[in-house]
DRENRO-227623 format. One record per residue: residue in one letter; x, y, z of N, C-alpha, C, CB in turn. Coordinates in steps of 0.05 Angstrom, whole numbers, plus 32768, in hexadecimal, padded with zeros to 4 digits. Each point is the difference from the previous one (the first is absolute). Glycine has a CB too. Layout:
BEGIN
AXYZXYZXYZXYZ/...
# end
This chain:
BEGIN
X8008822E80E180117FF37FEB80097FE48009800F802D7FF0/X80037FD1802A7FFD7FE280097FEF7FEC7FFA800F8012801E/X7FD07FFC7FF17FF17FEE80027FEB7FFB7FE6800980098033/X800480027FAB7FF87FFA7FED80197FF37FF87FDA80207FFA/X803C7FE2800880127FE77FF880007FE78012801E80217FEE/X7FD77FD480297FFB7FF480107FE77FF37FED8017801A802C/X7FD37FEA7FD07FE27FFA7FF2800C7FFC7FE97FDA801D8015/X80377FEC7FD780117FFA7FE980037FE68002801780277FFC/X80027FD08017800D7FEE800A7FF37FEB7FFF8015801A8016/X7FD27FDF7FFC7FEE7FEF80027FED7FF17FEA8006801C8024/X7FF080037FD37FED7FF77FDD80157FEF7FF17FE180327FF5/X80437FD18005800C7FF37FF480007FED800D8012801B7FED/X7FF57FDE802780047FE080077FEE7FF2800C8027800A8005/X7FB77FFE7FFC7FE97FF07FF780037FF67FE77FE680188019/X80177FFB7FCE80087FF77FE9800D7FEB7FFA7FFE80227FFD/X801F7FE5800480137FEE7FF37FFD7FE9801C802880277FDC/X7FD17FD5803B7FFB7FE280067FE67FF37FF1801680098030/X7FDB80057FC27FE87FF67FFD80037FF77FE27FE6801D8026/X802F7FEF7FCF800280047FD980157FE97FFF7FFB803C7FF0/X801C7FC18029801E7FF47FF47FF87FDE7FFA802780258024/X7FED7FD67FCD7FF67FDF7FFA801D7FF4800A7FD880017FCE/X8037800E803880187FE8801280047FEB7FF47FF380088029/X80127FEF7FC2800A7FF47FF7800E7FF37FE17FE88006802A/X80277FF07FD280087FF87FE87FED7FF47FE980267FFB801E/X7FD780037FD37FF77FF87FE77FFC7FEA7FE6800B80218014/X80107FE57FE680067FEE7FE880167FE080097FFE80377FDE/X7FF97FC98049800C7FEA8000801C7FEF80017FDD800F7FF2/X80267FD18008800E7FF7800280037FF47FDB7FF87FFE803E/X7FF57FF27FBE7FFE7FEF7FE180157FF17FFC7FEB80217FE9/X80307FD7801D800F7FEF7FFA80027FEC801B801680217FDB/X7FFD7FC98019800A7FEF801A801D800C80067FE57FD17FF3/X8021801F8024801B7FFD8005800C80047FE87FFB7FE28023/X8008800B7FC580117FFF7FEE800480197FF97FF67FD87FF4/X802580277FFD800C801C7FEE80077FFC7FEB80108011801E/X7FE87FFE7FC780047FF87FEA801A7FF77FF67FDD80197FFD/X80257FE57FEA801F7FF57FF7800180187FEB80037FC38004/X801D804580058005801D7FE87FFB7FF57FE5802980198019/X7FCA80017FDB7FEF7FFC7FE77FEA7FF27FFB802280067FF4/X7FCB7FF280257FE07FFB80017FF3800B800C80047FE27FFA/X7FE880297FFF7FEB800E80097FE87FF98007801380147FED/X7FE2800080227FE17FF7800B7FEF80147FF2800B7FEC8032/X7FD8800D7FBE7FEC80227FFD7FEA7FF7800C800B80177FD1/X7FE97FEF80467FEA7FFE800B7FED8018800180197FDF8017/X7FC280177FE97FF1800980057FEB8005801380137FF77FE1/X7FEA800D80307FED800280157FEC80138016801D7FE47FF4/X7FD0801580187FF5801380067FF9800380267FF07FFB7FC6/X80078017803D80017FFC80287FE580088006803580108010/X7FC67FE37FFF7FEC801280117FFD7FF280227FE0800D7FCC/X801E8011803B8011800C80207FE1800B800E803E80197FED/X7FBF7FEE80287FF0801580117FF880117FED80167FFD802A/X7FDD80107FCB7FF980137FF9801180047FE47FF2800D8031/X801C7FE57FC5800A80007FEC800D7FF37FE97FF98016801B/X80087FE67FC780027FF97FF1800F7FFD7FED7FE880068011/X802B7FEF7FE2801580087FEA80067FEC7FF4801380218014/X7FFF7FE87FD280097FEF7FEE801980077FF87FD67FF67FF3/X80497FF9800B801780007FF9800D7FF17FF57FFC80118016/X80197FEF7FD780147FF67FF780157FF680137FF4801A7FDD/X80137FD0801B8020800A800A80157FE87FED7FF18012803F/X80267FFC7FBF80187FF67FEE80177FF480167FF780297FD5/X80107FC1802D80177FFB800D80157FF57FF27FE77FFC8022/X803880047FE180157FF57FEF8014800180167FF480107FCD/X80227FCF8028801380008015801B80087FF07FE67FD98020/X8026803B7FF7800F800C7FFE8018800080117FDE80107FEE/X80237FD8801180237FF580137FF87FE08009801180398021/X7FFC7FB97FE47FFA7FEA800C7FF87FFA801A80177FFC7FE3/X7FD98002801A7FE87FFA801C7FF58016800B80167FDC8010/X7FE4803C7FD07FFE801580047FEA80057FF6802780088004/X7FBE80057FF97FF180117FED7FF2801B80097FFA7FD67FEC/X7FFC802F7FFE7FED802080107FE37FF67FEE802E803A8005/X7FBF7FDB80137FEA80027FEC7FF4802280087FF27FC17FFE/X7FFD80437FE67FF8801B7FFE7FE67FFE8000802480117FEA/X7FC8800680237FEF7FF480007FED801F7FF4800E7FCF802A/X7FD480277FC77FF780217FFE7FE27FF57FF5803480247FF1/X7FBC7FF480197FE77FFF80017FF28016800880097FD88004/X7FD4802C7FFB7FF1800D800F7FEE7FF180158004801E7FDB/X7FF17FF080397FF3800380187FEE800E8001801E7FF88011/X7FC27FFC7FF37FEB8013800E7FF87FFE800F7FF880077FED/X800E800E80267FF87FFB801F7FE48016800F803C7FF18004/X7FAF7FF780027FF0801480168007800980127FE77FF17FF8/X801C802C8011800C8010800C7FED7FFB801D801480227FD4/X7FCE7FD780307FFB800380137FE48010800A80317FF77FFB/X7FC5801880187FEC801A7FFD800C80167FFD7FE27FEF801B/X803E801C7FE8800880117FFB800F800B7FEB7FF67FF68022/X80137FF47FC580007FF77FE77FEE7FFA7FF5801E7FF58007/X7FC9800D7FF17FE97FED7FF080077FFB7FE87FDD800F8014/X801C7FDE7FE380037FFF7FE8801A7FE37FF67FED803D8003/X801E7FC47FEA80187FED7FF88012801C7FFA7FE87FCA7FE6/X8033802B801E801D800C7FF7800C7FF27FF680058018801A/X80007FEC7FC9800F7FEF7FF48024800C80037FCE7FF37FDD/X80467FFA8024801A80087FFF80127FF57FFC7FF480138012/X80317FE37FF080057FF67FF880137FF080137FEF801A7FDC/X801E7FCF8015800D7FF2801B80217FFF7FED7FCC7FDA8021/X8043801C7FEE80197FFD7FF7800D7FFD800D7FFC80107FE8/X80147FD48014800F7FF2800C801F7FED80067FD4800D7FFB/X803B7FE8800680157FF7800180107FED80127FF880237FEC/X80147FC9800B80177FF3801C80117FF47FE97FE17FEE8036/X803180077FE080167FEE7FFA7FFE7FE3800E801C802B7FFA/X7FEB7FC4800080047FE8801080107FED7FF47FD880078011/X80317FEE800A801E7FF3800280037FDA8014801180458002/X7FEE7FB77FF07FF17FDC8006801C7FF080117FDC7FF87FC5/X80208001805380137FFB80137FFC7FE8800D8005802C8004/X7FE07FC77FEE7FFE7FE180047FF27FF77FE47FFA8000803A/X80147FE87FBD7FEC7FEA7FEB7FFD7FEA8009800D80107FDB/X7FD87FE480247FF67FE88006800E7FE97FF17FD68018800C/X802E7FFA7FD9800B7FE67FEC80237FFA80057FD780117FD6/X803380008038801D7FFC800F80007FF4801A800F80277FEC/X7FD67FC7801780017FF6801B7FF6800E8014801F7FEE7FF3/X7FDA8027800B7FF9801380147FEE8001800D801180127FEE/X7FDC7FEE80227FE77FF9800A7FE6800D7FF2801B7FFA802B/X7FE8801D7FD07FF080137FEC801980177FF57FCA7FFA801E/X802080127FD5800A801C7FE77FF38016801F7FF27FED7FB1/X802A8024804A8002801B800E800B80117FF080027FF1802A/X7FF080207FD5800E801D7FFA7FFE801280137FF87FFB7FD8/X8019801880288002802580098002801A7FEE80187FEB8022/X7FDC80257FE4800A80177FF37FED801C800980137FDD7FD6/X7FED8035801A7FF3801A80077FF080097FE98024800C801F/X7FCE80077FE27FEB7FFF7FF37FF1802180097FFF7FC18000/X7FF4804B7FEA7FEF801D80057FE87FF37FEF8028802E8002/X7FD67FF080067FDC80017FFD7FF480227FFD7FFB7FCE8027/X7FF680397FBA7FFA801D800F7FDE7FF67FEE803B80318005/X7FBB7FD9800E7FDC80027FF47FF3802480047FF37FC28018/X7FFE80447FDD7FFB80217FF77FE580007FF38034800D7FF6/X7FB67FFB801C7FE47FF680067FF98029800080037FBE8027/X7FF0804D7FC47FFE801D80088019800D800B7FD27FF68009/X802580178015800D800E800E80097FF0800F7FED80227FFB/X80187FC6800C800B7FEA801180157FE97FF17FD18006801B/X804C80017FF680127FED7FF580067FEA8017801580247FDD/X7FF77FC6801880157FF2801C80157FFB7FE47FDC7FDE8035/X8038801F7FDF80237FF27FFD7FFF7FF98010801D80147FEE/X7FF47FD28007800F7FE9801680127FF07FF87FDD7FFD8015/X803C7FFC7FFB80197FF57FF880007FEB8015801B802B7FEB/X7FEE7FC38014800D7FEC801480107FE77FF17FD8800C8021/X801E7FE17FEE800A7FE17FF97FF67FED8002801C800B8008/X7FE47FE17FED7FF07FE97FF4800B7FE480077FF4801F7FDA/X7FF77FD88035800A7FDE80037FEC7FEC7FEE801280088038/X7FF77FE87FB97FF07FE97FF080057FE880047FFD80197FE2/X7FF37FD5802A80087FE97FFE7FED7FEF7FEE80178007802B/X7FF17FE57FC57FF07FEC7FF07FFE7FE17FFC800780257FF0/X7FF57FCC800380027FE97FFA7FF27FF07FED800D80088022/X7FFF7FEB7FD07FF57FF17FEA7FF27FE98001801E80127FEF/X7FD27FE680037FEE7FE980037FF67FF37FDE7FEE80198037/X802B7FD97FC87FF17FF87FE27FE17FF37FFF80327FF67FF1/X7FC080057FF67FEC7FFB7FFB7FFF7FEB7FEB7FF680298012/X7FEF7FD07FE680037FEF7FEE800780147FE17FDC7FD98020/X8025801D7FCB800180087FE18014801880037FCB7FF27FED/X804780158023801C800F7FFE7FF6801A800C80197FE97FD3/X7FCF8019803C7FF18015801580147FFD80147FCB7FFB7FF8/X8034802580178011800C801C7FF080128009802D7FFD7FF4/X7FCD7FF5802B7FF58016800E8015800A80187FCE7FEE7FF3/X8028802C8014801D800A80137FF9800B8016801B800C7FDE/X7FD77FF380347FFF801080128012801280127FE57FE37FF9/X800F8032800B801B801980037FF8800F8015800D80087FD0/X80018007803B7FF78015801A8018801B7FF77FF17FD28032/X800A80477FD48009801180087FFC8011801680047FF77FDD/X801C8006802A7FF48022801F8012800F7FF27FF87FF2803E/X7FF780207FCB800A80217FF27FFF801480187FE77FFB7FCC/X803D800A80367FFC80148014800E801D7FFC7FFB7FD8801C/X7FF280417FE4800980177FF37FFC801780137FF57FED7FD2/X8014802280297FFB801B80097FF2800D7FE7802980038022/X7FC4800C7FEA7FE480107FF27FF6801D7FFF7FF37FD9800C/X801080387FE57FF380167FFE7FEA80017FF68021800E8001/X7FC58004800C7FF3800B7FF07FEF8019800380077FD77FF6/X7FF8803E7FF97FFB80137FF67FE780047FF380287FFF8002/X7FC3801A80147FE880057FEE7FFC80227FFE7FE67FCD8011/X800D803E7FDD7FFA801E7FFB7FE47FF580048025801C7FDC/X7FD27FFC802E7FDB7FFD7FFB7FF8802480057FF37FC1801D/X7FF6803B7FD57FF780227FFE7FE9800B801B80027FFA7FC2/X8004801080437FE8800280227FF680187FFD80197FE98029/X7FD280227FE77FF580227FF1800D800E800C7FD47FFF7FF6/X803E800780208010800C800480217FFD7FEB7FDE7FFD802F/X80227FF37FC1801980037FF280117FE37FFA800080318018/X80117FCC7FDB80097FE87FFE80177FF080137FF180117FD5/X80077FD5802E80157FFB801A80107FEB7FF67FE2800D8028/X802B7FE37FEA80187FED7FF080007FF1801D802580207FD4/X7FE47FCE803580147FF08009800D7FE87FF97FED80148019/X80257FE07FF380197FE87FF380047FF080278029802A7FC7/X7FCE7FC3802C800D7FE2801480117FEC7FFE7FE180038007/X80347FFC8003800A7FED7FF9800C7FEA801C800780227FD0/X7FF47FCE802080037FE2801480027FE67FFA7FE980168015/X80207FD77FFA80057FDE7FF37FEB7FFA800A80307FF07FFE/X7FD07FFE7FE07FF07FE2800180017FEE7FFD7FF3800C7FFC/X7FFF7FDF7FFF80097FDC7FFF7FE07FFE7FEF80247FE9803C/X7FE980067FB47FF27FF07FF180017FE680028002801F7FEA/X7FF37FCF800E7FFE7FE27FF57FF37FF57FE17FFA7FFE8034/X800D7FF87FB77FF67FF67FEE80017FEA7FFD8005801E7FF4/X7FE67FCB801280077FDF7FF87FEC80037FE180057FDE803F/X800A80117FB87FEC7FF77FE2800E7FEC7FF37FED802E7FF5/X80147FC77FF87FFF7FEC7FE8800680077FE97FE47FF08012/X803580047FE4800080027FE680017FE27FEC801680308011/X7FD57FCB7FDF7FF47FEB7FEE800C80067FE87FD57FFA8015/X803D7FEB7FDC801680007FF17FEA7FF47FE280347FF6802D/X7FBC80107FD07FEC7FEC7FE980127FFC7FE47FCC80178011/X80447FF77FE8800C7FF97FE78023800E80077FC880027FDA/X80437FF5800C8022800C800180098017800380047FE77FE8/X7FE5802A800F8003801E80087FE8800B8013801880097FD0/X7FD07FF280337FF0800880037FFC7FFA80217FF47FFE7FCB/X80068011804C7FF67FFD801C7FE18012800B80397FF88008/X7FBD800180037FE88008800D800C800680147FDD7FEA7FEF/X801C802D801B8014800E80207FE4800F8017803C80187FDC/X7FBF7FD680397FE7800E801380138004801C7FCB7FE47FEA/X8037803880207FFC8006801C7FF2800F8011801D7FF87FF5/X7FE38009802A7FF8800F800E800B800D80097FEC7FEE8001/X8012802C8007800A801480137FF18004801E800E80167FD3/X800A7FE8803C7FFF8007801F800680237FFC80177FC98018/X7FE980457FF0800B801A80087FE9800D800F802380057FD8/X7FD98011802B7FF6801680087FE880027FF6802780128005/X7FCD7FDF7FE77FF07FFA7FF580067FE17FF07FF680358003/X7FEB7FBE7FF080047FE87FFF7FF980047FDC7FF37FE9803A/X801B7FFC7FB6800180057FE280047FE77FEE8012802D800C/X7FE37FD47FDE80097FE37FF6800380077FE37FE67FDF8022/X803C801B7FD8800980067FE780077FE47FEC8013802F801A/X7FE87FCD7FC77FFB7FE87FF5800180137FDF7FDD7FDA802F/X8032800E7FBE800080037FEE801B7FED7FF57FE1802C8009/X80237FD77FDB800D7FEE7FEC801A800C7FFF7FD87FF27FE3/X803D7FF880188019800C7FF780057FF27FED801080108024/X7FFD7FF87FCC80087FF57FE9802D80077FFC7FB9800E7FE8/X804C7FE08015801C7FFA800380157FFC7FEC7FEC7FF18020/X8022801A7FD3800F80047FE6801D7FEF80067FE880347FF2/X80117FB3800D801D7FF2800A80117FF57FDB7FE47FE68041/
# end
């Protein structure tokens, strides 16, 4: 009995090192800046990561002064691998707050924010969660014809679970990891009209990713 929960043990955590994707998803998409109570952000965009693919929304609105949140939601298909074949489609869902503690336009050297931020993605029998906190820094660069481009960075530093079931011919097994990570996101956000931005980044993490798409801005 040991030495079939022992062989258990193992087949699971071949697996899930070989299946997990370690990392976050849906990103950074804003700058430094924080909205102004009663304006909003609706963005569209899509990712593609190692082995995987998706498309999300996300809604942001400020909600205190030098305050906003954004929500974020979508699906994910991810190649599992030789021990997954195939695509898994699933879903992502997401959230933060952020809280702006430098403006460039107050003299400041650049736009900083802080705040915290989750994350849950759910791929088949394979989930991650993750909570931490968020550093952004940005800066503005006007252009000609009333164009802004912004270049931006995020580190993202969280603590991480994740959780897989898988079926083996001896019976079904499970294990759960959890551990910190660090991320990085630098990208760009392109101001082309009064409401309208083009938003491209990359992801550093555990895997490598490049997320891009439109926001549109209800000021």
């Amino acid at each position: 009995m040991r030495r079939l929960t022992v062989v258990i043990l193992l087949v699971v955590g071949l697996l899930f090192s070989a299946s997990a994707a370690q990392a976050q998803f849906t990103g950074q998409l804003s700058t430094a800046h924080t909205l102004p109570i009663g304006k909003y952000d609706l963005g569209g965009y899509f990712g593609v990561y190692d082995g995987a693919f998706a498309f999300f929304g996300q809604f942001r609105g400020g909600a205190a002064d030098h305050l906003d949140l954004g929500m974020k939601l979508g699906v994910i298909s991810e190649s599992g691998g030789p021990h997954f074949p195939g695509d898994n489609t699933g879903v992502l869902l997401g959230g933060d707050l952020k809280y702006q503690i430098l403006n460039a336009r107050s003299k400041d050297p650049f736009d900083l924010s802080i705040g915290i931020g989750l994350e849950f993605s759910a791929v088949t029998d394979f989930n991650i969660f993750s909570f931490g906190a968020n550093f952004i820094g940005s800066y503005d660069f006007d252009l000609s014809e009333g164009r802004v481009i912004s270049p931006y960075a995020r580190l993202n530093l969280r603590g991480q679970r994740e959780h897989i079931e898988v079926d083996l011919p001896f019976g079904r097994a499970s294990a759960t990891d959890n551990d910190f990570q660090v991320g990085l996101n630098p990208g760009a956000s392109l101001k082309v009209s009064n409401n309208l931005q083009i938003i491209g980044e990359f992801q550093f993490d555990d895997n490598f990713g490049f997320i891009g798409g439109l926001t549109y801005s209800f000021y």
